[in-house]
C-alpha positions in Angstrom: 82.8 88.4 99.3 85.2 89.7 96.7 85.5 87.5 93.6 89.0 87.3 92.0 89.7 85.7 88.5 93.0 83.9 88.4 94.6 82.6 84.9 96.7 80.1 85.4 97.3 76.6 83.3 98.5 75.1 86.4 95.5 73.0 87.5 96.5 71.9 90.4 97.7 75.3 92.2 94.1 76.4 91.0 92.6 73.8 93.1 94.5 74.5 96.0 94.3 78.7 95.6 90.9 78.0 95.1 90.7 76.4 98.5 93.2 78.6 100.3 92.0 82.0 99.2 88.5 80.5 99.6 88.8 80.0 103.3 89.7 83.6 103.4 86.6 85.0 102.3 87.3 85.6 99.0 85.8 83.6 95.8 87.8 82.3 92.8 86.7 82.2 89.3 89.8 79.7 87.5 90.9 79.6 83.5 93.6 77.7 82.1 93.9 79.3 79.1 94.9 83.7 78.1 91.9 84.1 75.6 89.6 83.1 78.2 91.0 84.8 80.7 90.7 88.0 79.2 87.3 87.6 78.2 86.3 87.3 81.8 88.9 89.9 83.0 86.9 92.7 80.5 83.6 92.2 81.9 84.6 93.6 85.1 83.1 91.6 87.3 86.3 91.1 89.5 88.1 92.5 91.9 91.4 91.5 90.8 93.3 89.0 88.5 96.1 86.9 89.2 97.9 86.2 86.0 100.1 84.0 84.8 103.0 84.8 82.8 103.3 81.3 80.2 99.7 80.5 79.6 99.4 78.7 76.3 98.2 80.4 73.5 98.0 84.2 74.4 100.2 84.5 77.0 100.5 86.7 80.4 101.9 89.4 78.8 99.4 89.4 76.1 96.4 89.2 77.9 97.9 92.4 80.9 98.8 94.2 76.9 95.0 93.8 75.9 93.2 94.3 79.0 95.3 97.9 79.7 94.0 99.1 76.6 90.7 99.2 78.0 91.1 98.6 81.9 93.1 99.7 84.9 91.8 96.2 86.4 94.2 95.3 89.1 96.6 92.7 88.1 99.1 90.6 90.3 101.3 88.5 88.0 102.7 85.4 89.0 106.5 84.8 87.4 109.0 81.7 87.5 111.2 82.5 90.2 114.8 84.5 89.0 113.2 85.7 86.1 113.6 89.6 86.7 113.0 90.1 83.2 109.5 89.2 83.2 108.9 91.0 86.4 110.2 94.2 84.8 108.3 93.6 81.5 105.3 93.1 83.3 105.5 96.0 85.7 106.4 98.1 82.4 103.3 96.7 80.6 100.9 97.8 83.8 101.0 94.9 86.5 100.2 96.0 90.0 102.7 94.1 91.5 104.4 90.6 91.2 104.8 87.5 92.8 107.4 84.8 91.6 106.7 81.2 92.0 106.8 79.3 93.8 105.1 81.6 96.6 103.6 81.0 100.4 100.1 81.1 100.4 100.5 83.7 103.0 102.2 85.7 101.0 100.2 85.4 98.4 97.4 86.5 100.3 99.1 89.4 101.9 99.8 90.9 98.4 95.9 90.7 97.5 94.6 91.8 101.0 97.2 94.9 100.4 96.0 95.6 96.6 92.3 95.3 97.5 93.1 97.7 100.2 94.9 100.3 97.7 91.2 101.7 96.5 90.0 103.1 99.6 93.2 103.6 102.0 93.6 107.0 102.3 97.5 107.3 101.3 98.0 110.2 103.2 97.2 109.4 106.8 100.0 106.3 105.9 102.4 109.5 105.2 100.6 111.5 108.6 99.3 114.2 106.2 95.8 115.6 106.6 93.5 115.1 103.9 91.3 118.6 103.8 89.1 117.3 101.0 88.6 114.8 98.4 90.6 117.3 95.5 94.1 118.4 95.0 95.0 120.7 92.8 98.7 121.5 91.4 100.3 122.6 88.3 97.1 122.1 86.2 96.6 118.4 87.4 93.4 117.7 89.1 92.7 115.2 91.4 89.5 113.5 93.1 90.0 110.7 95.7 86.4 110.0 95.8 85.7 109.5 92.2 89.3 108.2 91.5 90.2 110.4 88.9 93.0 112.5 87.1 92.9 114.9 84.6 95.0 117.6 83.6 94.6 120.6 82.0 91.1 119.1 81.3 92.6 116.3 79.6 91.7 113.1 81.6 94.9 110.7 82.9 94.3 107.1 82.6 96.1 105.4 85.6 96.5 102.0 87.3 95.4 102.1 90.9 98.8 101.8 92.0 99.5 105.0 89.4 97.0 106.7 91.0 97.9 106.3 94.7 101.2 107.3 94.1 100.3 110.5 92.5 98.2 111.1 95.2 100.8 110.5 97.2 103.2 112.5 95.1 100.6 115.7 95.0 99.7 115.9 98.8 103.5 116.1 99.4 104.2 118.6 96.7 107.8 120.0 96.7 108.8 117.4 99.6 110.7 114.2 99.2 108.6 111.0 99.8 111.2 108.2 100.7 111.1 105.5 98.8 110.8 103.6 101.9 107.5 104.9 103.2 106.1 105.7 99.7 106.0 102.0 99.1 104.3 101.3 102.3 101.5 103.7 101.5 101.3 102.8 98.0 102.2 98.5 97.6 101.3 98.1 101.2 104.5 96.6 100.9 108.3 97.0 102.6 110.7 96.8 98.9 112.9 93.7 99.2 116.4 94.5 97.7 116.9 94.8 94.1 113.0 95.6 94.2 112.5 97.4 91.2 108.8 97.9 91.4 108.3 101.1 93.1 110.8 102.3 89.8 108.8 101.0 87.3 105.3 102.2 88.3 107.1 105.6 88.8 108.3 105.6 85.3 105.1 104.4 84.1 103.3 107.7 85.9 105.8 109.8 84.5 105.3 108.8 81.2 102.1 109.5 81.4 102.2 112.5 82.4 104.4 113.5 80.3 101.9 112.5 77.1 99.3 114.2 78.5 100.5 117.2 79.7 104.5 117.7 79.4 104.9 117.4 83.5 106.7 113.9 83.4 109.8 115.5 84.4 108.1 117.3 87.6 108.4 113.8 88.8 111.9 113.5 90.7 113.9 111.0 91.3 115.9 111.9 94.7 118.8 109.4 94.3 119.2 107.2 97.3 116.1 108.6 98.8 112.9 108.7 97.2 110.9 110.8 94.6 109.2 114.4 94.5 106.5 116.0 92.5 108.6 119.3 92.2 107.0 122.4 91.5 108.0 126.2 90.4 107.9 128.8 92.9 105.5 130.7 91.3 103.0 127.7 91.8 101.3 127.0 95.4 100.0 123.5 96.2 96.4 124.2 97.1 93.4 121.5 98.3 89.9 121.5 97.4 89.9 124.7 94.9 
């Protein structure tokens, strides 16, 4: 049964998630308040957090600031409905994805079912490529599905799971366009509504990176209207498990 902390002052929706989600198999720990939150969220004994935006005290934001300075914990936030600017702040700060309220249960659980699933889907059979072995190799990034890791150069990249799978993604389709369409599929387990800026913001988040570690954030495309590209030179060659 996977447990899944949720932060949220709204005692009532607790109760009722608690019940819900419970049904479903999974197992709720509820806080009402950021600092405690948090304090659970580092021990990493869950699966997941739902979280929150206005918690008193520390708020949401706070508490996804705080924990991604020491996790890559996946976090769904909950936002007020037509508040896009919390939904991009949150997505900029590290969020795995967002949900505004009020939500459908159903939805709800659809959006942790897909998130939970993120870890061990393998990405690329969602894009039909074949997966030859649990490395990729490309312009001096190295990555290992198995042991979820990125480093490049030798310098290890710290990445969100969503991060992660969309560099995956990105590096198993080197030099080809991956459509924004079917890259959120793979990677949110999602189709984008419209005006969906999510896909965007993880993208810029894994550029960023990459470009702090290693100078490569601007190998990372953006194919206007279409999708994104981890673009290479033509001296380089795109080559699995060496």
């Amino acid at each position: 049964m996977e447990t899944i902390l949720l932060i949220d002052d709204d005692v009532d929706l607790c109760a009722m998630l608690t019940d819900y989600l419970g049904r479903h198999g999974f197992h709720i720990t509820a806080v009402h308040n950021g600092e405690a939150g948090l304090k659970l969220a580092l021990t990493g004994n869950y699966a997941m957090a739902l979280l929150d935006v206005m918690l008193p005290g520390l708020d949401g934001f706070e508490v996804l600031r705080k924990l991604r300075s020491s996790s890559s914990m996946s976090v769904l936030l909950l936002t007020a409905r037509g508040e896009d600017v919390d939904r991009i702040v949150g997505l900029e700060i590290g969020a795995d994805d967002y949900l505004p309220k009020p939500f459908n249960p159903r939805e709800l659980l659809a959006r942790i079912k897909a998130i939970l699933r993120r870890g061990t889907r393998a990405e690329s059979s969602a894009l039909n490529i074949k997966q030859v072995s649990d490395s990729v190799s490309v312009l001096g990034l190295e990555l290992d599905s198995s042991a979820r890791t990125v480093s490049c150069n030798g310098t290890p990249v710290v990445l969100t799971d969503v991060e992660f799978s969309l560099l995956q993604t990105l590096m198993r389709s080197v030099g080809e366009v991956v459509e924004r369409e079917r890259l959120a599929e793979a990677v949110l387990g999602r189709k984008l509504h419209p005006f969906d800026r999510s896909l965007d913001m993880h993208i810029s988040r894994l550029r960023r990176k990459l470009e702090e570690t290693c100078s490569l954030g601007e190998r990372v495309k953006t194919i206007r209207g279409v999708g994104y590209q981890l673009a290479i030179p033509s001296t380089h060659r795109h080559r699995g498990g060496q």
